[in-house]
MMTF fields as JSON, N, C-alpha, C and O atoms, coordinates in Angstrom:
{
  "mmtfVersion": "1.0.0",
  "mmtfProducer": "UNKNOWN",
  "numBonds": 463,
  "numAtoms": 464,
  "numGroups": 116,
  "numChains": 1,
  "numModels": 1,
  "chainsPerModel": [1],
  "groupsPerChain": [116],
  "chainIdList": ["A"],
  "bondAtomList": [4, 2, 8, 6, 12, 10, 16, 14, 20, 18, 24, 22, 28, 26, 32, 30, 36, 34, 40, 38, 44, 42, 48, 46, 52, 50, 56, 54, 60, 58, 64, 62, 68, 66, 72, 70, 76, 74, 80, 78, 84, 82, 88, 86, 92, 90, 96, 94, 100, 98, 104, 102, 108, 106, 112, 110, 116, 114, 120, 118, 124, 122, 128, 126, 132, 130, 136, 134, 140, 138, 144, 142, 148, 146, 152, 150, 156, 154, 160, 158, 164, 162, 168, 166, 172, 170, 176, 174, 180, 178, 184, 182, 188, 186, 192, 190, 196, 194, 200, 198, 204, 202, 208, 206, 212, 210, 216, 214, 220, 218, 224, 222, 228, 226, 232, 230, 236, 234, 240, 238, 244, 242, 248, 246, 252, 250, 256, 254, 260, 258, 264, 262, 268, 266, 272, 270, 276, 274, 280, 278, 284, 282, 288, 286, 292, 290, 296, 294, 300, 298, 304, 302, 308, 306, 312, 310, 316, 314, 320, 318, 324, 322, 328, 326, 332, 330, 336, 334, 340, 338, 344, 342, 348, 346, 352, 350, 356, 354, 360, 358, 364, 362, 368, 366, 372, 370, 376, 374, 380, 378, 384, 382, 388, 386, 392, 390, 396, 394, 400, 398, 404, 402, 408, 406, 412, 410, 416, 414, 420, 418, 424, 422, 428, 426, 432, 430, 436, 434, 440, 438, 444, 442, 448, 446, 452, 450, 456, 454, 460, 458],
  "bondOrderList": [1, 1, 1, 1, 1, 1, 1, 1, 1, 1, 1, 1, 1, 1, 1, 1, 1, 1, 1, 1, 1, 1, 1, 1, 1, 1, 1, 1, 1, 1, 1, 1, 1, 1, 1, 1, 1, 1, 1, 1, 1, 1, 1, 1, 1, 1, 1, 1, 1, 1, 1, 1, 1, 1, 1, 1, 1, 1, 1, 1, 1, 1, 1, 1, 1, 1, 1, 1, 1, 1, 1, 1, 1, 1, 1, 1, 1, 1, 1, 1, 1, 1, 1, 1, 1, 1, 1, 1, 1, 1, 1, 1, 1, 1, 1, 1, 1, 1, 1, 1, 1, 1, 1, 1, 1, 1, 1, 1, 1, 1, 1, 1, 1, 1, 1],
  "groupList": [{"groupName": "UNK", "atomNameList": ["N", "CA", "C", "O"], "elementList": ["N", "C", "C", "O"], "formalChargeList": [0, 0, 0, 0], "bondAtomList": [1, 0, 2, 1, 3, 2], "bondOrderList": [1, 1, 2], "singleLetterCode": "X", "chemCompType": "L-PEPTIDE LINKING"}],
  "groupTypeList": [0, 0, 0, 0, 0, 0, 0, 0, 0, 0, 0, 0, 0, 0, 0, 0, 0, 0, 0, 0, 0, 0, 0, 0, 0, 0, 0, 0, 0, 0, 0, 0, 0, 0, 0, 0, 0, 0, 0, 0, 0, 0, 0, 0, 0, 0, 0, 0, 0, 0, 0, 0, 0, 0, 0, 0, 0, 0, 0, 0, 0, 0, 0, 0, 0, 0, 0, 0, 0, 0, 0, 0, 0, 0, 0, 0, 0, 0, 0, 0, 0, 0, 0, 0, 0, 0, 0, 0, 0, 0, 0, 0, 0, 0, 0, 0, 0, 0, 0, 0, 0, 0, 0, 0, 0, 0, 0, 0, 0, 0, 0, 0, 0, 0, 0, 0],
  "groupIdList": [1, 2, 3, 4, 5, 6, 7, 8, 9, 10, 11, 12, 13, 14, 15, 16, 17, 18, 19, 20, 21, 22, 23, 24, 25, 26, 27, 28, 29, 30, 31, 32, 33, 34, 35, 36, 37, 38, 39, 40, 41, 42, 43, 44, 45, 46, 47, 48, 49, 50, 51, 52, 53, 54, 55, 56, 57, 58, 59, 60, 61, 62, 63, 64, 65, 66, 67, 68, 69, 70, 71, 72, 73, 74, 75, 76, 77, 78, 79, 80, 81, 82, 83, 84, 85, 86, 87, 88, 89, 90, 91, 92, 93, 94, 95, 96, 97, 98, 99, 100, 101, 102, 103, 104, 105, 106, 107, 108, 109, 110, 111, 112, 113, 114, 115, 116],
  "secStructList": [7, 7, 2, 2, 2, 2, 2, 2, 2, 2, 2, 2, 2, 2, 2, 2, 2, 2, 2, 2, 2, 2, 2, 2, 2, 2, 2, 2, 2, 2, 2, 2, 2, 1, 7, 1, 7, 6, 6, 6, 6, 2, 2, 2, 2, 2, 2, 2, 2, 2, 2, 2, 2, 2, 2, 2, 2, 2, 2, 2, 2, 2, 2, 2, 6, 6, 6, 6, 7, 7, 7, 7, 7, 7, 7, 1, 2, 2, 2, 2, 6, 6, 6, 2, 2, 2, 2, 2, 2, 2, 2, 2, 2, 2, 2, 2, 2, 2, 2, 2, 2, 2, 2, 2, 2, 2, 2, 2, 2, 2, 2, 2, 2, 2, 2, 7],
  "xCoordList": [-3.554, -3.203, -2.197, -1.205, -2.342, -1.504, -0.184, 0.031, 0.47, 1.452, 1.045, 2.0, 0.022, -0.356, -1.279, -1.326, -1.775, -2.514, -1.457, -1.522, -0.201, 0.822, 1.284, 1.225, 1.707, 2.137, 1.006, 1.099, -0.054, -0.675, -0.443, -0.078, -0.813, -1.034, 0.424, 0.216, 1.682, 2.935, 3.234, 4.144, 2.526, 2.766, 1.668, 1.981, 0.419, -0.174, 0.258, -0.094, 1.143, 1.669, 2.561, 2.193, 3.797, 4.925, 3.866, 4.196, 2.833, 2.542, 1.72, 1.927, 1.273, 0.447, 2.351, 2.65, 3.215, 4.532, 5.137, 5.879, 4.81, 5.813, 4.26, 4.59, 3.348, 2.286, 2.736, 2.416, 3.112, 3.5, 4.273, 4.209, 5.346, 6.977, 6.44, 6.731, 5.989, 5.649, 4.873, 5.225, 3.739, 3.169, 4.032, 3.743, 5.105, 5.704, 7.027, 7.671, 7.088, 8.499, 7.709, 8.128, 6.579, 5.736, 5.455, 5.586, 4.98, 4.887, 5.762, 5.565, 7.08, 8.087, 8.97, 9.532, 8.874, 9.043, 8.091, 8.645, 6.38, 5.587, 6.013, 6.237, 6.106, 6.58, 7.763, 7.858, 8.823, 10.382, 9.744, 9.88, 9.019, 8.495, 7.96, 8.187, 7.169, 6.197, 7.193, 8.42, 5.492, 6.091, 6.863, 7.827, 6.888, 6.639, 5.506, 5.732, 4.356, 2.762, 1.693, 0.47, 3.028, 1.903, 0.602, -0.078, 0.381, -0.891, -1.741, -2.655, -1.203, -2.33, -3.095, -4.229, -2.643, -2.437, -3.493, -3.861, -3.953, -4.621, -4.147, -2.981, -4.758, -3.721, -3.14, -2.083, -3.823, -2.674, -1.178, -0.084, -1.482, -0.099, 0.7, 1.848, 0.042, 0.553, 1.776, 2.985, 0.328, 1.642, 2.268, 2.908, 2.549, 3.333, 4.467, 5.619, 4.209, 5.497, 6.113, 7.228, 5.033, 6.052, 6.709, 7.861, 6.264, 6.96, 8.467, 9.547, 8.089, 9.349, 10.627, 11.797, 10.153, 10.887, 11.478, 12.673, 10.434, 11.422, 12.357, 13.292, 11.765, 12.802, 13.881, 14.663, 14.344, 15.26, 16.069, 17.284, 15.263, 15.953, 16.422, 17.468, 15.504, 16.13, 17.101, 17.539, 17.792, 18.829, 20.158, 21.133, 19.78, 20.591, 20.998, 22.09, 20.05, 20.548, 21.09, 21.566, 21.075, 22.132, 23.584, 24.443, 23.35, 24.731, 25.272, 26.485, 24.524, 24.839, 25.945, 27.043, 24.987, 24.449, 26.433, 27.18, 26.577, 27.377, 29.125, 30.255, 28.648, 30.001, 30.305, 31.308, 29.04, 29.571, 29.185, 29.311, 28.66, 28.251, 26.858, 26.529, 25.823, 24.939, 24.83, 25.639, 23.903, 23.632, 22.759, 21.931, 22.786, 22.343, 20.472, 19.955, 19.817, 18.603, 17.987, 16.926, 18.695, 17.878, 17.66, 18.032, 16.763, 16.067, 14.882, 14.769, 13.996, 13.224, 11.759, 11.149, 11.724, 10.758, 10.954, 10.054, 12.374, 12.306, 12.386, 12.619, 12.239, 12.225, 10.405, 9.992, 9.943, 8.946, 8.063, 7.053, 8.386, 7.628, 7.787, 7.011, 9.107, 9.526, 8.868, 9.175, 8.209, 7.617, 5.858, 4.906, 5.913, 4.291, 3.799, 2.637, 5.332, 5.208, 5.263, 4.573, 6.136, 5.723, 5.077, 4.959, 4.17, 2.557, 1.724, 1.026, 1.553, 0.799, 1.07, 0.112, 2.37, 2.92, 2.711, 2.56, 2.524, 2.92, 0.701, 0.209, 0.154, -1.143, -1.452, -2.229, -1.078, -1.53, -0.976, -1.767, -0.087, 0.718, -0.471, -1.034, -0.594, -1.502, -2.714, -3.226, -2.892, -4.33, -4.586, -5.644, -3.092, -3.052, -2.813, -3.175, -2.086, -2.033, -3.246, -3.823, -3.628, -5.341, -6.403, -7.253, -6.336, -6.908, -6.299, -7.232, -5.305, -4.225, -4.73, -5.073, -4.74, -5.67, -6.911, -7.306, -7.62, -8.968, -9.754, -10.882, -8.544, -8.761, -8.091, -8.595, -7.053, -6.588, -7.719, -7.769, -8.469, -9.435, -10.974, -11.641, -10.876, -11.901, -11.757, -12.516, -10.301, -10.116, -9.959, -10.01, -9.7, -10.01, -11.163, -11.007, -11.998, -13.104, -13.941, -14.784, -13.7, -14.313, -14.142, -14.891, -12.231, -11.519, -12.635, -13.349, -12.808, -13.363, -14.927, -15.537, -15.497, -16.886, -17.195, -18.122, -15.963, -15.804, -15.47, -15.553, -15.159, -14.484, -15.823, -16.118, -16.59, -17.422, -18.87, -19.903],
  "yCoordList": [2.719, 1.652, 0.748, 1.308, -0.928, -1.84, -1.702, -0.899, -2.566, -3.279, -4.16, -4.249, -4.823, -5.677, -4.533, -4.851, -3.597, -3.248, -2.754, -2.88, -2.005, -1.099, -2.293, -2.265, -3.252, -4.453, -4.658, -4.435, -5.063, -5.305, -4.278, -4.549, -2.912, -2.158, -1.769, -1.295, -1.695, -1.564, -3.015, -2.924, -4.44, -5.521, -5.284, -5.358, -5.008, -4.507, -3.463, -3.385, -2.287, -1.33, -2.194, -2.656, -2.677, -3.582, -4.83, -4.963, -5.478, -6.619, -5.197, -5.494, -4.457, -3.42, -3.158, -3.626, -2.487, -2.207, -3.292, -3.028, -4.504, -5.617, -6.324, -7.034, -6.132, -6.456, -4.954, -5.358, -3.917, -3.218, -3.46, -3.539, -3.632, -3.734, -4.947, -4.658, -5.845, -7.348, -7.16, -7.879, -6.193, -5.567, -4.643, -4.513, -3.849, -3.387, -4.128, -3.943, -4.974, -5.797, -6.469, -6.433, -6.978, -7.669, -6.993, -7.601, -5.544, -4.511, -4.414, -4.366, -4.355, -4.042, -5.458, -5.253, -6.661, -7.713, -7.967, -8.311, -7.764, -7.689, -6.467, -6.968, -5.617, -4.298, -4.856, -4.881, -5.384, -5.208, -6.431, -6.361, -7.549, -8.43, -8.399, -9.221, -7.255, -6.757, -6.464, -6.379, -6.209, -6.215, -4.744, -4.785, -3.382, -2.691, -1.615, -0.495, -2.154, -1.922, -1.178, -1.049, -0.599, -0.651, 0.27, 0.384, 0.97, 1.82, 0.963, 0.814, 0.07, -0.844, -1.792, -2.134, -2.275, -3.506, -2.688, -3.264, -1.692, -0.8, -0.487, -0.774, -0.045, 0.726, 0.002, 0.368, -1.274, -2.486, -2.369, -1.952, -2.762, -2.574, -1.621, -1.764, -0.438, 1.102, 1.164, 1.373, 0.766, 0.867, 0.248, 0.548, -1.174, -2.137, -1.649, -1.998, -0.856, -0.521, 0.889, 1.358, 1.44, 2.662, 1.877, 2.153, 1.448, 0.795, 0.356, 0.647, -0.677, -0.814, 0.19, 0.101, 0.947, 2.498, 2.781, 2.594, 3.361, 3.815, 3.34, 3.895, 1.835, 1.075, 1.41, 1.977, 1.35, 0.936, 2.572, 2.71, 3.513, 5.196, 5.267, 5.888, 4.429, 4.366, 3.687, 4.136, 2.459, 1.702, 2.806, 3.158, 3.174, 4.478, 5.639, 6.202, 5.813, 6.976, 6.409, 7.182, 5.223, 5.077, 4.62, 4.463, 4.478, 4.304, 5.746, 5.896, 6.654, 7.957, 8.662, 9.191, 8.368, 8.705, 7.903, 8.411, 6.884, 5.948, 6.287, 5.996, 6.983, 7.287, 9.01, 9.702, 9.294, 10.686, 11.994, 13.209, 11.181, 12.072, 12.405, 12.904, 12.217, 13.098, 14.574, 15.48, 14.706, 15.864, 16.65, 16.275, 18.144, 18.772, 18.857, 18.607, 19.391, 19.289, 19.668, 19.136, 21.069, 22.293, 23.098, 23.665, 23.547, 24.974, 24.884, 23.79, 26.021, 25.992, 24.914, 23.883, 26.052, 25.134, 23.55, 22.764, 23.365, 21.911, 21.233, 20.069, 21.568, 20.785, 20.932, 20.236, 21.562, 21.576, 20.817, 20.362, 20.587, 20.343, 18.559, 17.718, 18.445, 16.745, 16.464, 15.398, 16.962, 16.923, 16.788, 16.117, 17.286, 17.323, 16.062, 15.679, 15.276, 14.228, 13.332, 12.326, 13.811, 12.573, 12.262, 11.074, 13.427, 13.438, 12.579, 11.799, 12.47, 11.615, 10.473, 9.756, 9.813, 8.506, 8.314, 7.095, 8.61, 8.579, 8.307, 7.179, 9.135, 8.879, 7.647, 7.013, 7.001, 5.491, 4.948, 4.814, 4.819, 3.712, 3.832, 2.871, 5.041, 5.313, 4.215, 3.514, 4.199, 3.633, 2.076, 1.447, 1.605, 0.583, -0.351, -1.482, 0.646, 0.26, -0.098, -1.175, 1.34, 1.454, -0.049, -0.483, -0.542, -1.536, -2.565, -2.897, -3.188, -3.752, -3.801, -4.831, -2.663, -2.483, -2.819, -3.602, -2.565, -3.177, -4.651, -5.08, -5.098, -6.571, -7.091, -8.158, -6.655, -7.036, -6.866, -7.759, -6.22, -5.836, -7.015, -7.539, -6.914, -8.207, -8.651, -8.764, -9.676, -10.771, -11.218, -12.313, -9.602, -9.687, -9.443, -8.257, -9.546, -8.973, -10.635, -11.067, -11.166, -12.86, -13.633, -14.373, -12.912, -14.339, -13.806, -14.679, -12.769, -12.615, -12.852, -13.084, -12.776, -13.561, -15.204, -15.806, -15.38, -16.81, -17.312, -18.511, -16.628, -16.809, -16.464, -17.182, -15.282, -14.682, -15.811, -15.498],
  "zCoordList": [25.458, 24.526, 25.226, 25.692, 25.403, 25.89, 24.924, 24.016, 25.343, 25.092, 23.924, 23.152, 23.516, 22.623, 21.463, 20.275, 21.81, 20.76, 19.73, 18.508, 20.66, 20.132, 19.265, 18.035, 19.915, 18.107, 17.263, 16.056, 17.782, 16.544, 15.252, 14.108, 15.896, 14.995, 14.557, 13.439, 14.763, 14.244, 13.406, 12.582, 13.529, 12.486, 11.283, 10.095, 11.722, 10.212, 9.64, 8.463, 10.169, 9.206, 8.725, 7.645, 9.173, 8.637, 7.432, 6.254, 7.949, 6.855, 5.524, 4.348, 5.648, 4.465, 3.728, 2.629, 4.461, 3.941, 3.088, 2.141, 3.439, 3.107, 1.882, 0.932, 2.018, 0.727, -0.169, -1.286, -0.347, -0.881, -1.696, -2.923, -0.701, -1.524, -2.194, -3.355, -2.249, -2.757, -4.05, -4.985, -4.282, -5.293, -5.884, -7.073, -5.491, -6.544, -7.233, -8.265, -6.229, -6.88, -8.491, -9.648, -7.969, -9.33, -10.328, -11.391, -10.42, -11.014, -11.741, -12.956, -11.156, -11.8, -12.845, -13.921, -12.227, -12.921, -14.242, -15.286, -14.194, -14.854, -15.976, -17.078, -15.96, -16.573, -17.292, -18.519, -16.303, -17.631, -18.786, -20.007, -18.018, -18.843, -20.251, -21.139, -20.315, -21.491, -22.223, -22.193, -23.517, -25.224, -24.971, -25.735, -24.208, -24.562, -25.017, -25.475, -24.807, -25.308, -24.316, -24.372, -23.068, -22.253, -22.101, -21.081, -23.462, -23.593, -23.471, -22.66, -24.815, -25.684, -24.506, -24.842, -23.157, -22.099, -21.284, -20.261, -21.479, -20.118, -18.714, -18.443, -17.98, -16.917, -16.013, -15.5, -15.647, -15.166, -16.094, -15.714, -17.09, -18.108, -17.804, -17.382, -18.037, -18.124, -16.57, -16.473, -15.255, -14.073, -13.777, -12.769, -14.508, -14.609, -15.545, -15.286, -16.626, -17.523, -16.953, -17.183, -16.12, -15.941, -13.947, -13.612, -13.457, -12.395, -12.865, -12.351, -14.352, -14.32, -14.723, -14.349, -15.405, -15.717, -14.483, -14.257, -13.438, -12.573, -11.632, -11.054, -11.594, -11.023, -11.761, -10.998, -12.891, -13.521, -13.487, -13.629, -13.308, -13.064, -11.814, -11.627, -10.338, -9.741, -9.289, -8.229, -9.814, -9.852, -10.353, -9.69, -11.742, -12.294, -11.222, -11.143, -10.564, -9.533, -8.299, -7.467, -8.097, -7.477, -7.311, -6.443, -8.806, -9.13, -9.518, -9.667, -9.662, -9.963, -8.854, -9.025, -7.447, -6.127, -5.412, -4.576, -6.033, -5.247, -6.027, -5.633, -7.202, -7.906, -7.557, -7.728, -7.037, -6.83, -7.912, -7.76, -9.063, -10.505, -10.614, -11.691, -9.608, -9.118, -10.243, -10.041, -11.279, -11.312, -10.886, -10.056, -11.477, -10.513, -11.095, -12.184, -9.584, -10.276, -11.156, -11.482, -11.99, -12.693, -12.397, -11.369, -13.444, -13.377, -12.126, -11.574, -11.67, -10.737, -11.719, -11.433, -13.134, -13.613, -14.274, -14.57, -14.394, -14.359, -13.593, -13.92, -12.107, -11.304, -10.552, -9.625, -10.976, -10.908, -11.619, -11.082, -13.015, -13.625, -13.756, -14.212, -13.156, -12.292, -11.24, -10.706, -10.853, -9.311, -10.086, -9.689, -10.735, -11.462, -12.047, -12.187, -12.479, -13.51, -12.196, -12.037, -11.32, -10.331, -9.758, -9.455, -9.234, -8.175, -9.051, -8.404, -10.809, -11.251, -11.148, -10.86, -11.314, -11.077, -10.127, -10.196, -8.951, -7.553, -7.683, -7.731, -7.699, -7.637, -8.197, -7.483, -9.359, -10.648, -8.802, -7.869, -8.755, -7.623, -6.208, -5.683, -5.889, -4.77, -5.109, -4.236, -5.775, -6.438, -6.468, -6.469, -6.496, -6.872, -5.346, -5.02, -4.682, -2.949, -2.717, -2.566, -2.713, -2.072, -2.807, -2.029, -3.809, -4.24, -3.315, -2.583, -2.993, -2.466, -1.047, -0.466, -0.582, 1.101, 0.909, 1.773, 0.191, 0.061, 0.17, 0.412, -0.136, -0.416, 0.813, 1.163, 1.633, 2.822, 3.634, 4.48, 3.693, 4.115, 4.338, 5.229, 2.713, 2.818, 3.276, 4.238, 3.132, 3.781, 5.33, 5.889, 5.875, 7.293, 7.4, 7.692, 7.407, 7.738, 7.321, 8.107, 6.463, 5.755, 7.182, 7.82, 7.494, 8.819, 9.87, 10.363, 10.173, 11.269, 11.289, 12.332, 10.096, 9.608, 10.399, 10.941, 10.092, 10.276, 11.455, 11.722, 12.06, 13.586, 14.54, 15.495, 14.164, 14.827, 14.81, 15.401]
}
C-alpha cells in the first residue's frame, strides 16, 4: 500500500466519521425539537427522540464526571441489564449509519459513473 492509498482510505474513514457526527448532531437537534410523540412519528422519530435523550444523559454525565459525583454503577444485574438497553439503542443508531453509508455509496459510485 502507497503513501496515497494509506490517505485516501484514512480521509474516507475521517469523511464516514464526520457524516456521522453530522447525522447525529441532527438527530439530536430533530429529537429535542419534537412534540414529544416519538412512537406516534415512526422510527425516524423514535431515533431522533431517543438520540436526543442521550445526548442530553450524556451532557449530565459529564457534568457528573467533571464535579467528581460520578455514581457508582450497581448491581451486576443492573448493570447488565444497562448494557442490554444499550446494545438496542446502539443497534436503531447502527442502522441508521449503515443507511447513511449506503447512500455515500451511491453517490460514489453515480461520480464515478460519470467520470468513467
Amino acid at each position: 500500500m502507497d503513501n496515497d492509498d494509506f490517505m485516501r482510505i484514512m480521509a474516507s474513514w475521517a469523511l464516514v466519521h464526520e457524516t456521522a457526527d453530522e447525522g447525529w448532531k441532527a438527530a439530536v437537534a430533530r429529537g429535542a425539537g419534537g412534540d414529544g410523540d416519538a412512537i406516534a412519528g415512526g422510527p425516524e422519530a423514535f431515533v431522533d427522540g431517543l438520540s436526543a435523550m442521550i445526548a442530553e444523559r450524556k451532557e449530565q454525565l459529564k457534568r457528573e464526571l467533571a464535579s467528581g459525583a460520578a455514581e457508582s454503577p450497581g448491581s451486576r444485574t443492573e448493570v447488565s441489564r444497562n448494557i442490554d438497553e444499550l446494545r438496542f439503542e446502539v443497534s436503531e443508531l447502527r442502522g441508521r449509519l449503515e443507511s447513511m453509508q449506503s447512500s455515500l455509496d451511491a453517490l460514489l459510485d453515480r461520480t464515478d459513473d460519470s467520470r468513467g
